[in-house]
Every structure is written in C-alpha cells, then in structure tokens.
DRENKE-980310 format. One line per field, with one value per residue (C-alpha): residue number from 1; x, y, z; residue in three letters. Coordinates in Angstrom, 2 decimals. Example, Ala and Ser with C-alpha at 12.3 -4.5 7.8 and 13.67 -1.06 7.14 Angstrom:
num <- [1 | 2]
c1 <- [12.30 | 13.67]
c2 <- [-4.50 | -1.06]
c3 <- [7.80 | 7.14]
residuo <- [ALA | SER]
This chain:
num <- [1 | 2 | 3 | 4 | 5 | 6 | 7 | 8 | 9 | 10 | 11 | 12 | 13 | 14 | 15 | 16 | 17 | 18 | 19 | 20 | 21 | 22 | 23 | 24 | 25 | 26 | 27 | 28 | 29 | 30 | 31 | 32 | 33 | 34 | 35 | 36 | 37 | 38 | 39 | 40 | 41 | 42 | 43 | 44 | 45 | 46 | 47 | 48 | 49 | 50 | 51 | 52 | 53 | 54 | 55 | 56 | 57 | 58 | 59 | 60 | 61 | 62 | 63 | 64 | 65 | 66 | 67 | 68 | 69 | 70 | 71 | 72 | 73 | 74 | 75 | 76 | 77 | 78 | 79 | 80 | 81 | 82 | 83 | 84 | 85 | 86 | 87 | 88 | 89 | 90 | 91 | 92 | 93 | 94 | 95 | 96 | 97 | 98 | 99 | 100 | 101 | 102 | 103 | 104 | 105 | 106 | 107 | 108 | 109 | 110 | 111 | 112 | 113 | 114 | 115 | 116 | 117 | 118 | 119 | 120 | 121 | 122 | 123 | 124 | 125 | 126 | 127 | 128 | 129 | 130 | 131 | 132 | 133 | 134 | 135 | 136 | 137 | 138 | 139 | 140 | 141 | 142 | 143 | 144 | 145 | 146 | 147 | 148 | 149 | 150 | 151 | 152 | 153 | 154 | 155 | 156 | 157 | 158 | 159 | 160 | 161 | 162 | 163 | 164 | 165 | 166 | 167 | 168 | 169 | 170 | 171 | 172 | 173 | 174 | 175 | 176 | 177 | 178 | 179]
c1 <- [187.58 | 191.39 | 190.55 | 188.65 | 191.61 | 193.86 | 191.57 | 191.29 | 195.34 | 195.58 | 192.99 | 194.73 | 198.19 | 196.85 | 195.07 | 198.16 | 200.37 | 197.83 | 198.01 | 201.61 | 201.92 | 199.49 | 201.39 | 205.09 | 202.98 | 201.83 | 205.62 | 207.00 | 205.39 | 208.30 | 207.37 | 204.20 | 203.28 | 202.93 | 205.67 | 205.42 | 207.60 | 208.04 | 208.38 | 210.11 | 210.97 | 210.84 | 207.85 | 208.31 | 209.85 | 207.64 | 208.84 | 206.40 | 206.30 | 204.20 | 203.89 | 202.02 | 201.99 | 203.36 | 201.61 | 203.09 | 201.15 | 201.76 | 200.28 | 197.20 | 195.26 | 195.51 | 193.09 | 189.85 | 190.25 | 192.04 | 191.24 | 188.10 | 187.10 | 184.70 | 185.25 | 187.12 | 190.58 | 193.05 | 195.57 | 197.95 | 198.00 | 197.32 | 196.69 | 195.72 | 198.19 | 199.25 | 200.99 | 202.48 | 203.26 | 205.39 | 204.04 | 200.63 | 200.69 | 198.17 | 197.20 | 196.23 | 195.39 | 193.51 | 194.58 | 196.30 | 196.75 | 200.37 | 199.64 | 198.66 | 196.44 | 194.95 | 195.29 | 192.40 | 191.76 | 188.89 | 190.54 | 188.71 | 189.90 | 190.57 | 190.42 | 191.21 | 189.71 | 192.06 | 190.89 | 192.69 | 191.08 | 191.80 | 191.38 | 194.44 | 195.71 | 192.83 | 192.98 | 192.61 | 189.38 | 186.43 | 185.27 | 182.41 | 185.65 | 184.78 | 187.48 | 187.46 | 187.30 | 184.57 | 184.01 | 182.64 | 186.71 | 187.69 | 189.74 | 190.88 | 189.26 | 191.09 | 190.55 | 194.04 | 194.66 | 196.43 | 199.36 | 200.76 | 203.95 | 207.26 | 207.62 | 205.66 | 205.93 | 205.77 | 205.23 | 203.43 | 205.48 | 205.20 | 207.59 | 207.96 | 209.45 | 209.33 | 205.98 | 204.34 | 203.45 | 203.74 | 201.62 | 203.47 | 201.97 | 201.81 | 201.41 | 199.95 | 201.43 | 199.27 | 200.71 | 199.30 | 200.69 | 201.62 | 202.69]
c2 <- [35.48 | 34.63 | 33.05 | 35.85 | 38.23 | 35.68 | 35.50 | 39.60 | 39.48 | 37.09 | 39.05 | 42.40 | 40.99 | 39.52 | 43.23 | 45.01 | 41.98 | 42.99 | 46.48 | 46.39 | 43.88 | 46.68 | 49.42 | 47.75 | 46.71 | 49.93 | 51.73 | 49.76 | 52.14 | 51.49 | 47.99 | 48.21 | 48.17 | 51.60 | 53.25 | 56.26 | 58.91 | 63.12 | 65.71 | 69.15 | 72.38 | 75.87 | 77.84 | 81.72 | 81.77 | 79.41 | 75.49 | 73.00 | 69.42 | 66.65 | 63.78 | 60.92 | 57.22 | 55.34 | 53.07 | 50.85 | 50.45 | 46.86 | 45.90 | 47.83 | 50.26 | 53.42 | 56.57 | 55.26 | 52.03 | 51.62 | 55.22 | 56.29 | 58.89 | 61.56 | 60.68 | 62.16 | 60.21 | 60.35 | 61.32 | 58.90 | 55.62 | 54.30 | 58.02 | 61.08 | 62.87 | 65.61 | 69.65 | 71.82 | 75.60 | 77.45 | 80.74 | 82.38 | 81.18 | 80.67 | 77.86 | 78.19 | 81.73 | 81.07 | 82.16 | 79.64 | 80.08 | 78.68 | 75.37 | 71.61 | 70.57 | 67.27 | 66.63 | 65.24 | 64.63 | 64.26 | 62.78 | 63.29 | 62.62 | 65.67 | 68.02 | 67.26 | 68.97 | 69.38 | 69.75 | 70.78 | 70.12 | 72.11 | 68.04 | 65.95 | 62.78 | 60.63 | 57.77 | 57.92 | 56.10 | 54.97 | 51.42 | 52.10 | 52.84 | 56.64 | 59.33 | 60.43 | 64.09 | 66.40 | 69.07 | 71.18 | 71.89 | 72.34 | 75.46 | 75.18 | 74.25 | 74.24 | 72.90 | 71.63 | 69.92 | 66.65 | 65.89 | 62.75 | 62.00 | 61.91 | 58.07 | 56.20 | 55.95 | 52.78 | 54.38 | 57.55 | 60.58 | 64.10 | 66.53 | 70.19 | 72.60 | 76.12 | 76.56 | 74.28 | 70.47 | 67.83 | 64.34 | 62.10 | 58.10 | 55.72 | 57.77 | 60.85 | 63.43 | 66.63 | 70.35 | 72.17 | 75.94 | 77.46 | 81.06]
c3 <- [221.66 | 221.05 | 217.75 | 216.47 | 217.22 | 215.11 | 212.09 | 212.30 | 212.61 | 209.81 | 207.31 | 207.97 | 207.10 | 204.17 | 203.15 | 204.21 | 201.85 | 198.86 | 199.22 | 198.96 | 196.24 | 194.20 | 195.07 | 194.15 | 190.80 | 189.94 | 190.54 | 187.74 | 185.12 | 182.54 | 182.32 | 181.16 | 177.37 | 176.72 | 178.93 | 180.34 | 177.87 | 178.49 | 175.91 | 176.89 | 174.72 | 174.92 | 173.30 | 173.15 | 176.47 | 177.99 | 179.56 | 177.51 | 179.17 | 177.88 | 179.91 | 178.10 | 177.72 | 174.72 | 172.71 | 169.74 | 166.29 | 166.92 | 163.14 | 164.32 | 162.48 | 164.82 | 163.97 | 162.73 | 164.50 | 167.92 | 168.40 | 166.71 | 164.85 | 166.57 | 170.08 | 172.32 | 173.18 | 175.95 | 173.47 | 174.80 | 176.83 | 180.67 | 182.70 | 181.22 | 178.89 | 180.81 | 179.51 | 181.70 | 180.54 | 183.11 | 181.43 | 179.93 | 176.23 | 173.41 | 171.82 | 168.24 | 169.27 | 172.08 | 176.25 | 178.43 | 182.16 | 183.31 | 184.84 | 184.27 | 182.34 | 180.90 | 176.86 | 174.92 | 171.22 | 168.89 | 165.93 | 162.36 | 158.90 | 158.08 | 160.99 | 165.13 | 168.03 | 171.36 | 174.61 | 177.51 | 180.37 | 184.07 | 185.43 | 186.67 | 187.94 | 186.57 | 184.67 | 180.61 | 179.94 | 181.89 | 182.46 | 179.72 | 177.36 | 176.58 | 178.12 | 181.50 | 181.00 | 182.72 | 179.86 | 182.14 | 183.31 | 179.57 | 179.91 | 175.56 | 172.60 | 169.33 | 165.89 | 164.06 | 160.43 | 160.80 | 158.48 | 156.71 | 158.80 | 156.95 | 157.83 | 160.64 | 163.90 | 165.67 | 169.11 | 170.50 | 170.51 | 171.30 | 170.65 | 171.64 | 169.30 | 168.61 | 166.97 | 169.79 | 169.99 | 167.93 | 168.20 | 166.16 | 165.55 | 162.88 | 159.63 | 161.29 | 162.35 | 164.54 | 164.99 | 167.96 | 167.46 | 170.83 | 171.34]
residuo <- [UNK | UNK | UNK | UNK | UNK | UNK | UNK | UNK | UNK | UNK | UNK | UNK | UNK | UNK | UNK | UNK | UNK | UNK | UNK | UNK | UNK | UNK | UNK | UNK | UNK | UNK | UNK | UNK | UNK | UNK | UNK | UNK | UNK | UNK | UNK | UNK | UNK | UNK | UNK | UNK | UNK | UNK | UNK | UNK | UNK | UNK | UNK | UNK | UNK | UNK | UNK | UNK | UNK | UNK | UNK | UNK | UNK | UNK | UNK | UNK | UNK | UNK | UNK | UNK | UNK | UNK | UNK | UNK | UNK | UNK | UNK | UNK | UNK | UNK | UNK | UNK | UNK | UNK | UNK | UNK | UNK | UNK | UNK | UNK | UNK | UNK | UNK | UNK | UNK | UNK | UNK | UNK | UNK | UNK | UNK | UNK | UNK | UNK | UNK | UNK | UNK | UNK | UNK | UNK | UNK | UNK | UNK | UNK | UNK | UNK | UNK | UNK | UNK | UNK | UNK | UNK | UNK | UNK | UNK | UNK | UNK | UNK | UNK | UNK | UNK | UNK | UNK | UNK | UNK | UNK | UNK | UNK | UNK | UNK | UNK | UNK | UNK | UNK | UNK | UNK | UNK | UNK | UNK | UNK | UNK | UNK | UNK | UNK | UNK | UNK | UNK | UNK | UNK | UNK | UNK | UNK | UNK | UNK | UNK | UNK | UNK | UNK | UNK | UNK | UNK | UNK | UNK | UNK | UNK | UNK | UNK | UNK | UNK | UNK | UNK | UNK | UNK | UNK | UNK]
C-alpha cells in the first residue's frame, strides 16, 4: 500500500513538472520563429487591431508554394490571425459587427478571398494541414485584387491605415478596404 502511494506521488510530480515545463514553453511566444507582431490604426473612427504571427520568406517561395493557391490560409503564422474593430464598419462594402474575429485568406493569382470568421483562440491549421476555420461562423466574405509590393518583405506584416488593412509579404502586397 505505501509503495503504491509513492509511485502515485512520484507520477503526479512528474505530470505536474511537464505541465509546467509546457506552459513556461509556450509563454515565450517572441522566441519562436514567427513572432507574434500587432497592427493598430484608426479606420473612420473605428480602433483596427491585427494580431498575427510573423513569418520570414527565408529564400522560400511564399504564395503559390508555402501558402497555396485556392485554399484557404491562416493568413499569418502559429494561432489564428486575429482583427478587432471597436465599432460597426464595412469591409469592402460589406456589414461588420464590432468585435473579434478570426482572419483567413484564399490567395489566387490574381484575385484573394477573405474570410472573417466569428471563431477565436484556435490554432491556425489542423493536423491534416488545411485551416482550422468552421465556415459555418464566417460572418464576411470579400473578394480583393492583390498588388505587386513596392519592395519585398522579408517578414509578415499588416498594417492599418486609413482606407483599411494592409497584408504585406514577400513581393505581394493585399488591400482590404474598411469603412
């Protein structure tokens, strides 16, 4: 009986020694390779954040390769990209509830589809590799043109300015109007 108690006490310290070796892990966000970055601006009276993680080119070749074409992408790195609006706004014309809301992309050659999504806090992608968005909570839909960027960008970056978002990375560069 007394040994079995030991071997419980010693396998819950051990759990309890994991768990918090995962947890101090995870906390360290700006350590990992694509660090966690935040856009904020000001849209037609309206407080635009975009929180998002970071990737770097890294020699790669980004849209039509690490990202695909026609498939719906996390439109960032590690969790979901996430936009808050403190205000009712319109994206590309269409109604959007103040609130929080997940960011996904369907890049194209010529032409992108954004999705936000009513869905928080999850991770980007699913083990099978495909985005881990429920489109039964999409709340937007939009179509947008990308651009070629002035110069690339080595890393992921938003930006929010007065006409709305920006996507910036590698030689492309993606206006989401906002009103």
């Amino acid at each position: 009986m007394n040994t079995t108690r030991i071997r419980f006490t010693i396998v819950l310290s051990l759990a309890g020694l994991l768990t918090t070796t995962l947890t101090w892990a995870q906390a360290d966000k700006a350590s990992r390779p694509s660090p966690p970055a935040t856009a904020t601006g000001n849209v037609n009276g309206a407080t635009v954040t975009v929180n998002y993680g970071s990737p770097a080119v890294k020699g790669r070749q980004i849209f039509g390769g690490l990202v695909p074409y026609d498939k719906a992408w996390r439109a960032g790195a590690n969790e979901a990209t996430i936009v808050e609006v403190d205000k009712d706004v319109k994206v590309e014309g269409k109604p959007l509830p103040a609130g929080k809301y997940s960011l996904f992309a369907v890049p194209g050659e010529k032409e992108w589809t954004v999705i936000l999504n009513s869905e928080t806090g999850q991770w980007g992608v699913k083990r099978t590799g495909e985005a881990n968005r429920d489109p039964a909570k999409d709340v937007v839909t939009v179509q947008v043109k990308p651009k070629k960027a002035a110069s690339a960008s080595e890393r992921l970056t938003y930006a929010v300015t007065k006409k709305g978002i920006v996507l910036d990375w590698d030689t492309v560069e993606v206006p989401i109007a906002m009103k």
